[in-house]
N, C-alpha and C positions, 0 to 999 in steps of 0.2 A: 504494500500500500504506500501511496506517494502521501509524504507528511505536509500539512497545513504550509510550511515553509519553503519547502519543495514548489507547492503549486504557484505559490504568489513571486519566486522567482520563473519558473519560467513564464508566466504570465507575463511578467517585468519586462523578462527578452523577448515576447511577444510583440508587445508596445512598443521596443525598443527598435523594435527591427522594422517597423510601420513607421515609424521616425525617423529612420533612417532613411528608408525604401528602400530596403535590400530586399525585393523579389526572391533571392534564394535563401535568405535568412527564413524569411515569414513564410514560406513552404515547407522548409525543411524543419518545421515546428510542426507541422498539420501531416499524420498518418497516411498513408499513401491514399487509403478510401476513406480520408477524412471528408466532412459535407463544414461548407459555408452556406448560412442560411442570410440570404441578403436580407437590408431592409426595405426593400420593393417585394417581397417575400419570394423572389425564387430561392434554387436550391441547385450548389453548383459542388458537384462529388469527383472528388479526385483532382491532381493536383494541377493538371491539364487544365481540368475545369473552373478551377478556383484563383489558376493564373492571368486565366482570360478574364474574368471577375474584377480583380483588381490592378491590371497592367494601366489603366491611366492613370490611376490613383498613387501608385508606386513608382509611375514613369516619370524620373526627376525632370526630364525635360519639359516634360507638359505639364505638373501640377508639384505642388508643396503641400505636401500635409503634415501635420501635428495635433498628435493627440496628449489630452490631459486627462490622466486617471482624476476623478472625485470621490469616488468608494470605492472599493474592494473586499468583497468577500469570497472567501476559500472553506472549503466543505472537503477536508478529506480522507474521509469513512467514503461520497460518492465521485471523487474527484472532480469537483464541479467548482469553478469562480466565476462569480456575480461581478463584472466591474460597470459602473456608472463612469462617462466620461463626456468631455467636449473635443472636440473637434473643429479645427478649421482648416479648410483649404482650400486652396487658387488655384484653380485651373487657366490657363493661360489668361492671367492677372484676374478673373472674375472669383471675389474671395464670396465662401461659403459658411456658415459655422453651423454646426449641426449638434444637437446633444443628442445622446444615445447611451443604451447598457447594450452590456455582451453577455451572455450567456454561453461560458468556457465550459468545456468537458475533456479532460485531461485523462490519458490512459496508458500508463507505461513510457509518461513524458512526452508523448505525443497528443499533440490536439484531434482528436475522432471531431469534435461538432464545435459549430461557434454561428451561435446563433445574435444575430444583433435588433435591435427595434433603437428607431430613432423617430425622433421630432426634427421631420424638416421638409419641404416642398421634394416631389420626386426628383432626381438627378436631371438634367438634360444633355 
């Protein structure tokens, strides 16, 4: 079992690697048949899928993002972290801020699901 401390670092390097946008950082977090569950509610499985999901978002040249953890909560008896967070980002100079929770399920240090709901007008 992954301890309480365990999960809220790699959660950390999760965030961290979205901040960064290292594309191979933030995959190589998520289980081969891990599922991202967007906040437009598709559902993008494997890591193909999940790359195409977030290549503008991550693609330094087109957009800047930065996210702020607000809470965080770690459950690990079901390997599960609640985080609350804000976000902002530019896509080519059009800035965005978006609040949102993630819904993390961690499994042998690997992300299986991340589920997010957010407050904000749909992407365009």
């Amino acid at each position: 079992m992954t301890t309480r401390e365990e999960l809220l670092g790699l959660s950390n390097e999760f965030v961290e690697a979205f901040n960064e946008q290292d594309m191979e950082k933030v995959l190589g977090l998520f289980a081969d048949d891990g599922v991202f569950y967007h906040w437009d509610g598709s559902a993008h499985q494997g890591k193909d899928a999940i790359r195409e999901c977030f290549k503008v978002m991550l693609d330094k040249k087109l957009a800047k993002t930065h996210f702020e953890e607000t809470d965080v909560f770690a459950d690990a008896e079901t390997g599960k972290v609640t985080t609350a967070w804000n976000l902002t980002m530019s896509v080519q100079g059009a800035e965005k801020k978006v609040t949102g929770l993630d819904l993390l399920h961690w499994k042998d240090g690997k992300l299986v699901s991340k589920k997010t709901y957010a407050k904000t007008d749909a992407p365009k």
